[in-house]
C-alpha positions as CSV (number, residue, x, y, z in Angstrom):
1,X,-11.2,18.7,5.2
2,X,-11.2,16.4,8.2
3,X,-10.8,12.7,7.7
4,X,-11.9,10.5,9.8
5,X,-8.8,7.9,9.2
6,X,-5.6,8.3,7.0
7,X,-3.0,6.0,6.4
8,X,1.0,6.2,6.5
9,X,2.5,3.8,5.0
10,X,6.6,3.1,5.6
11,X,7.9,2.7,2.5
12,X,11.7,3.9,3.1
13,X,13.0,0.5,4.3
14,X,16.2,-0.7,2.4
15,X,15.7,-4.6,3.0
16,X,19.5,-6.0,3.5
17,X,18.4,-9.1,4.2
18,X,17.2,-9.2,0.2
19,X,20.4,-8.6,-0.7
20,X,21.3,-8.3,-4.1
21,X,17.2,-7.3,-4.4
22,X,17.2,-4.5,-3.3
23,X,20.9,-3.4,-3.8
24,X,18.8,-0.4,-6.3
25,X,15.7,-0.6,-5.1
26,X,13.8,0.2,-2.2
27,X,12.3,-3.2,-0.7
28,X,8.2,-2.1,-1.3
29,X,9.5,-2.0,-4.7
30,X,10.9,-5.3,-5.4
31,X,8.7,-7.1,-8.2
32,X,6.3,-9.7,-6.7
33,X,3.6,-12.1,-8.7
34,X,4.4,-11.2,-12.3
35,X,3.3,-7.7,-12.6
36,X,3.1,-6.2,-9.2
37,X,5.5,-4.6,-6.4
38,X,5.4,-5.5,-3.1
39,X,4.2,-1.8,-2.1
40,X,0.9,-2.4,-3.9
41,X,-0.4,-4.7,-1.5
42,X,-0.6,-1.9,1.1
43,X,-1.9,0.6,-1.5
44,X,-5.0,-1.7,-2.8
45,X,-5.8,-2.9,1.0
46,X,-6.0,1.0,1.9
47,X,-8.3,1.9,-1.9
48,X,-10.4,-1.5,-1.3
49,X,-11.2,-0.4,2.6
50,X,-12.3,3.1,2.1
51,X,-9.2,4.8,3.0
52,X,-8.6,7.6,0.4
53,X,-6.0,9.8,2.0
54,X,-2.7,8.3,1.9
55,X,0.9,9.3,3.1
56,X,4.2,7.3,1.6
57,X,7.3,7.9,3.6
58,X,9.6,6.8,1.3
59,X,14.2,7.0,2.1
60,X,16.0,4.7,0.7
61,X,16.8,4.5,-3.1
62,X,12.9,6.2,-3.7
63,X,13.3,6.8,-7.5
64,X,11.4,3.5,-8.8
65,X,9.0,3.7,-6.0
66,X,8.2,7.4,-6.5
67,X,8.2,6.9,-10.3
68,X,5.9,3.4,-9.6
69,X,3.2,5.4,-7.3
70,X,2.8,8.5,-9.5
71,X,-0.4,10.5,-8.7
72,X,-1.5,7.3,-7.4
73,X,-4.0,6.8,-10.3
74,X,-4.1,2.6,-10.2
75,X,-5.5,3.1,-7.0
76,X,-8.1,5.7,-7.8
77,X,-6.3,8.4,-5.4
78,X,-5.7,11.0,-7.6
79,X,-7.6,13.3,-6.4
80,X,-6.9,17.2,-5.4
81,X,-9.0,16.3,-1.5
82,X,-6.9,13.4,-0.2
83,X,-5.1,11.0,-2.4
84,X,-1.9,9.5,-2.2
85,X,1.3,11.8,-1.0
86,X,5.1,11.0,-1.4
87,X,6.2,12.1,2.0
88,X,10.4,11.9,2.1
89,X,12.6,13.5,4.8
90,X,13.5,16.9,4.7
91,X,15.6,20.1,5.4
92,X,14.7,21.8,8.7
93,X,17.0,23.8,8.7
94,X,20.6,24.1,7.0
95,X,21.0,20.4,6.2
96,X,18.8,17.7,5.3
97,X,18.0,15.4,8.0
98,X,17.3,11.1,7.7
99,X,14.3,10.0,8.7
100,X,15.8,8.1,12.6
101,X,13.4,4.6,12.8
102,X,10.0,4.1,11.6
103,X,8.8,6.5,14.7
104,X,10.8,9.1,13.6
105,X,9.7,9.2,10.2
106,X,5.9,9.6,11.2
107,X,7.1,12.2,14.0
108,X,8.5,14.0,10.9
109,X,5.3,14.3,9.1
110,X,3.2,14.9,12.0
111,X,2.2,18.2,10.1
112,X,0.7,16.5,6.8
113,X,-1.2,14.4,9.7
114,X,-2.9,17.5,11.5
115,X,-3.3,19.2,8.4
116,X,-5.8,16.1,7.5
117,X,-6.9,16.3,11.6
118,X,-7.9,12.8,11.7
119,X,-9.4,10.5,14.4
120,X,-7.7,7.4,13.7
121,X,-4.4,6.8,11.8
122,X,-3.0,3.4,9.8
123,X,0.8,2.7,10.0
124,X,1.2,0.2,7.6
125,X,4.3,-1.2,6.4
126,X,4.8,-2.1,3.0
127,X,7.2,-5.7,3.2
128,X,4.4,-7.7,3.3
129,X,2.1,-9.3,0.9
130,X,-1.5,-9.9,2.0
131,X,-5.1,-9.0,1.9
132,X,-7.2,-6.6,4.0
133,X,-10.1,-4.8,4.9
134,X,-8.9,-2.5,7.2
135,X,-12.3,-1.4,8.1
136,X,-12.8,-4.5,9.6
137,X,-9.7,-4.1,12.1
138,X,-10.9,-0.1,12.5
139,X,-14.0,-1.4,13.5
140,X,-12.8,-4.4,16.0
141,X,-10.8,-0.7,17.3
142,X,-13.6,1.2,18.2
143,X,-15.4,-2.2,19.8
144,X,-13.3,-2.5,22.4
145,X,-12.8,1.1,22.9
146,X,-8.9,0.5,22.2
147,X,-6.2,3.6,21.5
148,X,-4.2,1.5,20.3
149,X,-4.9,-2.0,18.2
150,X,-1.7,-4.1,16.5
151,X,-2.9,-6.9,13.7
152,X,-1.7,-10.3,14.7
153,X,-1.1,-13.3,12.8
154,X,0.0,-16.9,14.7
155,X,2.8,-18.1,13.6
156,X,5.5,-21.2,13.6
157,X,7.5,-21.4,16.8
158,X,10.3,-21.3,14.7
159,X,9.9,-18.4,12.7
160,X,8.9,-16.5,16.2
161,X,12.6,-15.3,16.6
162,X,12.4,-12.9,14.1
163,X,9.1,-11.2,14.3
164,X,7.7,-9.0,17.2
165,X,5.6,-11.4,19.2
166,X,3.1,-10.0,21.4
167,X,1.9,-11.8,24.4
168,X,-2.3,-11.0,25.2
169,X,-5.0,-12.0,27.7
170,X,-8.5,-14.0,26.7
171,X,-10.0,-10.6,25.8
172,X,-7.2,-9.8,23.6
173,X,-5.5,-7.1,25.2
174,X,-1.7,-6.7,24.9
175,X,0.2,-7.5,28.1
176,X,3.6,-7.5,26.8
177,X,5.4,-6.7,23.6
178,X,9.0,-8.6,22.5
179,X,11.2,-7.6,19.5
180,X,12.9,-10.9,17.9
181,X,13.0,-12.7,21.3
182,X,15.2,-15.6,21.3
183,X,12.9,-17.4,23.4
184,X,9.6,-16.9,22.6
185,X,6.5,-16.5,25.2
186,X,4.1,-16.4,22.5
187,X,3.6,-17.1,18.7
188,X,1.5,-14.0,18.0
189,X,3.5,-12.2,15.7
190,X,2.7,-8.3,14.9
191,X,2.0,-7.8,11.2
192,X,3.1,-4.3,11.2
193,X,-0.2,-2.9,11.0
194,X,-1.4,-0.6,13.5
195,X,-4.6,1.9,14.6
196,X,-3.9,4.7,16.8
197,X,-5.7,7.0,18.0
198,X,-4.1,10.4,16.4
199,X,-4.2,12.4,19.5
200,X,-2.5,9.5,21.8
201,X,0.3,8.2,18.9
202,X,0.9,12.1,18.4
203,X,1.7,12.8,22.1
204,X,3.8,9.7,22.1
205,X,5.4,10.7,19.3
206,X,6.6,14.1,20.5
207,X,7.8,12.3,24.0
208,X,10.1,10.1,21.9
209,X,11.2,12.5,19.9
210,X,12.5,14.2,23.0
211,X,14.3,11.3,24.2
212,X,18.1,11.2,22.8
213,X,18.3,7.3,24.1
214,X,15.6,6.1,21.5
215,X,15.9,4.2,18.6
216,X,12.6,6.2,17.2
217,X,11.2,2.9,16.6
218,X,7.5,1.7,17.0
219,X,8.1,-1.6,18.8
220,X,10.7,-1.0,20.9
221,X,10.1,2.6,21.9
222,X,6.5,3.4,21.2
223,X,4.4,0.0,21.9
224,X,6.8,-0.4,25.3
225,X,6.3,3.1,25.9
226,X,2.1,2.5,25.9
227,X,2.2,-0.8,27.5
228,X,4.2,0.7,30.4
229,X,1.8,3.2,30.2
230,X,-1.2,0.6,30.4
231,X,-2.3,2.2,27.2
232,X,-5.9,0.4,25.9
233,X,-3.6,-1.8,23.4
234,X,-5.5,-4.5,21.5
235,X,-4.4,-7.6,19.6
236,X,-6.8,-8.0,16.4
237,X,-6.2,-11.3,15.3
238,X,-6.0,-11.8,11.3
239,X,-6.5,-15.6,9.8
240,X,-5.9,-15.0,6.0
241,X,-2.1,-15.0,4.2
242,X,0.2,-13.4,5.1
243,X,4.1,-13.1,4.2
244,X,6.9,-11.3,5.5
245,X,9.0,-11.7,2.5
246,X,12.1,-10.0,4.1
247,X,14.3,-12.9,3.0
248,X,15.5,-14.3,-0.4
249,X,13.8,-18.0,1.2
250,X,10.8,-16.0,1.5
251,X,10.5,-14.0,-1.1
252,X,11.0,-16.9,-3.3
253,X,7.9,-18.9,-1.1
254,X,5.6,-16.2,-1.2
255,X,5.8,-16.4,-5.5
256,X,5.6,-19.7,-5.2
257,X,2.1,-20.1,-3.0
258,X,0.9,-18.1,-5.8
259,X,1.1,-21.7,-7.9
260,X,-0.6,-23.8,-5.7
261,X,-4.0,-25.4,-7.1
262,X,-6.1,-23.1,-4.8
263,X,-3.3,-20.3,-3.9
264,X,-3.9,-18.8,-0.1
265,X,-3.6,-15.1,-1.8
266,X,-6.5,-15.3,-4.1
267,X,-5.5,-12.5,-6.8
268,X,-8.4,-13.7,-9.2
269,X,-10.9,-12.1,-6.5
270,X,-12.9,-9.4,-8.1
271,X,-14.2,-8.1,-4.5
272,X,-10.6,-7.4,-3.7
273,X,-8.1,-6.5,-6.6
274,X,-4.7,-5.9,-6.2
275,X,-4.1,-2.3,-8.4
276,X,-0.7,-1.4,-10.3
277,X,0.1,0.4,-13.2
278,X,-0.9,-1.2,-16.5
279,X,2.2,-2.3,-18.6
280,X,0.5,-2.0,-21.8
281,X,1.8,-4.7,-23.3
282,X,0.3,-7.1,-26.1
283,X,-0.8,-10.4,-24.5
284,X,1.3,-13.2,-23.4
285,X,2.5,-15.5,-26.8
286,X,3.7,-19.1,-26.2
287,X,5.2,-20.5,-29.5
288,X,5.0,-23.8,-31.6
289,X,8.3,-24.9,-29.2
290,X,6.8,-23.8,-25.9
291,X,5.3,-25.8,-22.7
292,X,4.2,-24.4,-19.6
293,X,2.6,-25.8,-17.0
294,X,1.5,-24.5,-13.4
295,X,3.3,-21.2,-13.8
296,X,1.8,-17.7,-14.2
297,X,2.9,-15.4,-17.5
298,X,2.3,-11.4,-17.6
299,X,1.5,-9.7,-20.2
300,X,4.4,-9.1,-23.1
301,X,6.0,-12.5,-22.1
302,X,7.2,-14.9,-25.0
303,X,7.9,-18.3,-24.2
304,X,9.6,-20.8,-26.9
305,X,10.9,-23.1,-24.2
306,X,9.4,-24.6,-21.3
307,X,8.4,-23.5,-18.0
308,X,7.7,-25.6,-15.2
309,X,6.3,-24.1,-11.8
310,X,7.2,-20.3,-12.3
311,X,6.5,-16.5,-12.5
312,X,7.5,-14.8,-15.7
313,X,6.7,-11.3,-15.6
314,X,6.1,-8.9,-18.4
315,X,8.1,-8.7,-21.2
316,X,10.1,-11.7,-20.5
317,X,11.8,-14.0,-23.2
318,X,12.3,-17.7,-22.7
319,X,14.5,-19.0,-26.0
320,X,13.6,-22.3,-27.7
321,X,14.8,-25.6,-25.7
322,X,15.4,-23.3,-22.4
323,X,13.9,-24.8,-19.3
324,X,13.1,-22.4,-16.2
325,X,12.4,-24.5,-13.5
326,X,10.8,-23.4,-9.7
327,X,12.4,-19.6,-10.6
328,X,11.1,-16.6,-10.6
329,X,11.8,-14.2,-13.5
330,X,11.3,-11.0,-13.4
331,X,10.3,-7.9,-16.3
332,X,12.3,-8.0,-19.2
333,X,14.8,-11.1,-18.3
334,X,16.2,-12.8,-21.5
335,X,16.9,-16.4,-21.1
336,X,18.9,-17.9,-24.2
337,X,18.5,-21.3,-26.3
338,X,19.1,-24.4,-24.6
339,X,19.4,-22.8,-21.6
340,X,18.6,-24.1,-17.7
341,X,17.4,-21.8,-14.9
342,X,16.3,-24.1,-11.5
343,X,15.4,-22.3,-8.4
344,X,16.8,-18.7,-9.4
345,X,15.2,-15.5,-8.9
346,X,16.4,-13.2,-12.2
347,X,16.1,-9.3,-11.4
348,X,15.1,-7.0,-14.0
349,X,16.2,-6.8,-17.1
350,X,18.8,-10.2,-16.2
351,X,20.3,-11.4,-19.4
352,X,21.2,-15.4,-19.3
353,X,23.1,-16.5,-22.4
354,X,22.9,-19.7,-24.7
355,X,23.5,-23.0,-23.5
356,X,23.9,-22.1,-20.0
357,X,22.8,-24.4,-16.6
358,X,21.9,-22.0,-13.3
359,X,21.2,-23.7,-10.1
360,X,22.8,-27.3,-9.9
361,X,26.0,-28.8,-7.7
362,X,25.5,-29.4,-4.1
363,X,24.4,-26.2,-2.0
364,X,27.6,-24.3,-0.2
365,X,27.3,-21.3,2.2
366,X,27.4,-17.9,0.1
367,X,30.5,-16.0,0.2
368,X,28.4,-12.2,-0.1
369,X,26.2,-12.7,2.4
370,X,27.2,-15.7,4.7
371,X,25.4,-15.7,7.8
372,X,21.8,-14.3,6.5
373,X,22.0,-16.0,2.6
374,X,22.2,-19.4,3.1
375,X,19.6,-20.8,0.7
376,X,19.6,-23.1,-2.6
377,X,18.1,-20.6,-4.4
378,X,20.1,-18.5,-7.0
379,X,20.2,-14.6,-7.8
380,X,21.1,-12.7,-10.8
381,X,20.8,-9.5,-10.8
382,X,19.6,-6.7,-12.5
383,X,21.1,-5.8,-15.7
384,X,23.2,-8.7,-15.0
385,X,24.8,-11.0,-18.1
386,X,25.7,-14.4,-18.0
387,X,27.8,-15.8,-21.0
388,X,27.0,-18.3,-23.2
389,X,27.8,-21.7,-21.6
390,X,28.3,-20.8,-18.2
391,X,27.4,-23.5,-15.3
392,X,26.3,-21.7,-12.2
393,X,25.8,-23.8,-8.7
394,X,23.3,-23.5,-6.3
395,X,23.8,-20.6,-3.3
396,X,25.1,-17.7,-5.7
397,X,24.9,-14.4,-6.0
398,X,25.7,-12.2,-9.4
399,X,25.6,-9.0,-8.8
400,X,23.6,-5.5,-10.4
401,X,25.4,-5.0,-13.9
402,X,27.9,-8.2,-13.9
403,X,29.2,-8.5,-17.6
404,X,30.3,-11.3,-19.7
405,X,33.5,-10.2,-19.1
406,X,33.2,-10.5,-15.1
407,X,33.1,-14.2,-14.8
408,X,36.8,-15.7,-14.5
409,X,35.6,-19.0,-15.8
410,X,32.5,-20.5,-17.4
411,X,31.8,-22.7,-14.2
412,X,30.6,-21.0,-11.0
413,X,30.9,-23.0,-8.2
414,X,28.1,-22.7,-5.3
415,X,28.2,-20.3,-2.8
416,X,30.0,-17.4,-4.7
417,X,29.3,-14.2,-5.7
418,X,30.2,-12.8,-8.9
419,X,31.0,-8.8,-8.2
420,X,30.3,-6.4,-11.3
421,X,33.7,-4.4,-12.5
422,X,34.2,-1.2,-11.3
């Protein structure tokens, strides 16, 4: 049946710049706010606008993102007419072929996309957590008549350099597009959410496609191709939160706004929930020994310690006289007796010993990723273990699956990285 609008949402991003975060996981599938993954953000915007039929081109390390989306059923797109789809790359021939740029991958599905013949298509991507109603950007589309309208969100000066800043007249058409300039014209940054017309991305599509010198990607081949075409290309403006969390500093701010007294991402908003699967887990329990205070606790947690300013997702376990400080701890971390955790973000599943203190010392450039991880902030991975008694400074890494046995000393100084055994 013909929709009017479907949505495609690029999911198959690996996310180097999260290192150790998504060294198993696909980046929409990192663990965000306690209970959810950053992919659901995407999926709830498209379930709470209207937009039923859904297409997820997943790549990299898919198997927890698959496994996560299902049928699609927290989202109420289970259905046989529409729904959600799991679109990854495929054999054309005698070998399999990559999906080449974010271009490239919709190129690659442009059949699931005429079998649905719509008028309008969403490319979303899905490493960013906000709110929207898409509806309202559709309808700001057809307003001004656009083929083409890119979401826009002003931002710092400073954080200009890495975005995709568009430059736009009064009216709010696009005059120029820049990818990570390194001098700025402009501080309207894209949010990665576009409406195209299907019949006008589609013929662009098959043009880049054709063109061996492209990167098959949608700002720098597709947007410059339709500005130099003078393409109607409109800049809809969006005023509500918004977070490229493509960084460990970022990722560790965007859990963090969720603490603040009246947090910019509302996720208490009945109007506009924000869907995942159900853990089904007993409720939280916080014993005789515990205090929190301005944190959030999922479902299955168990807190005997105390925990100050932090997200402890489900299942977690903080021991009695552990203090978790400004961290973020993820489903089924372990955090032992007497232990301190300051400013650490603990994968899945992380298992911190007795007596242990993560996240002190001065702050030293990271030895595993030097020029792109240069926070205070901590990580331990998943599956990780750290032994009874170990001191840990601030800047380090510990990789997926580190054992006891890995660490050559029970102090870690800042700025390493602990390597897992082969």
């Amino acid at each position: 049946m013909k929709k009017e609008t479907i949505a495609l949402l690029l999911a198959g991003g690996q996310g180097n710049r999260l290192g150790i975060l998504t060294k198993k996981v696909a980046k929409p599938a990192v663990f965000y706010g306690a209970k959810y993954r950053i992919i659901d953000f995407a999926l709830s915007n498209c379930a709470n606008s209207g937009v039923g039929t859904v297409g997820v081109l997943t790549q990299y390390r898919p198997l927890k993102l698959n496994s996560h989306i299902g049928i699609g059923k927290p989202w109420d797109m289970d259905r046989f007419n529409g729904g959600v789809t799991i679109l990854s790359p495929y054999s054309k021939g005698e070998v399999g072929e990559w999906y080449k740029g974010s271009a490239g991958a919709v190129y690659q599905n442009i059949h699931y996309v005429d079998e649905m013949d719509p008028k309008y298509v969403l490319v979303l991507s899905t490493d960013h957590v906000y709110k929207m109603d898409y509806r309202e950007m559709l309808g700001f589309h057809k307003a001004n008549k656009a083929e083409v309208t890119i979401s826009v969100i002003d931002v710092p000066l400073e954080e200009a350099s890495r975005l995709g800043i568009m430059s736009a007249e009064p009216s709010g058409r696009i005059t120029e597009f820049e990818e990570k300039p390194k001098a700025p014209k402009s501080t309207l940054a894209s949010m990665g959410i576009y409406v195209f017309n299907w019949d006008v991305l589609r013929r662009y599509l098959i043009a880049d496609n054709d063109d061996p010198a492209s990167s098959k990607d949608f700002g720098k081949n597709i947007i410059t191709s339709m500005l130099r075409d003078r393409i109607g290309m409109w800049a809809y403006r969006f005023e509500g939160y918004w977070k490229d969390v493509g960084t460990i500093q970022a990722y560790w701010e965007a859990n963090m706004d969720l603490l603040e007294r009246v947090p910019r991402l509302n996720l208490f908003d009945r109007n506009s929930r924000i869907y995942t699967p159900n853990p089904v887990m007993p409720a939280h329990f916080i014993g005789g020994t515990g205090d929190v205070r301005r944190s959030v606790l999922a479902e299955g947690c168990m807190v005997y310690g105390k925990v100050y300013n932090s997200i402890v997702s489900t299942g977690a376990y903080i021991g009695e006289g552990a203090e978790v400080i400004d961290s973020v701890v993820m489903p089924g971390v372990r955090i032992g007796k007497g232990s301190t955790v300051a400013k650490t973000i603990l994968c899945e599943n992380a298992r911190v010993g007795d007596r242990c203190v993560i996240g002190v010392g001065a702050m030293a450039e990271n030895a595993y990723m030097p020029e792109i991880y240069c926070t205070d902030i901590d990580v331990i991975g998943e599956d990780a273990t750290v032994p009874d008694g170990t001191m840990i400074g601030k800047n380090v890494a510990v990789d997926n699956g580190v054992k006891a046995s890995d660490f050559k000393g029970v102090t870690v100084a800042s700025g390493s990285y602990v390597a897992a055994s082969a």
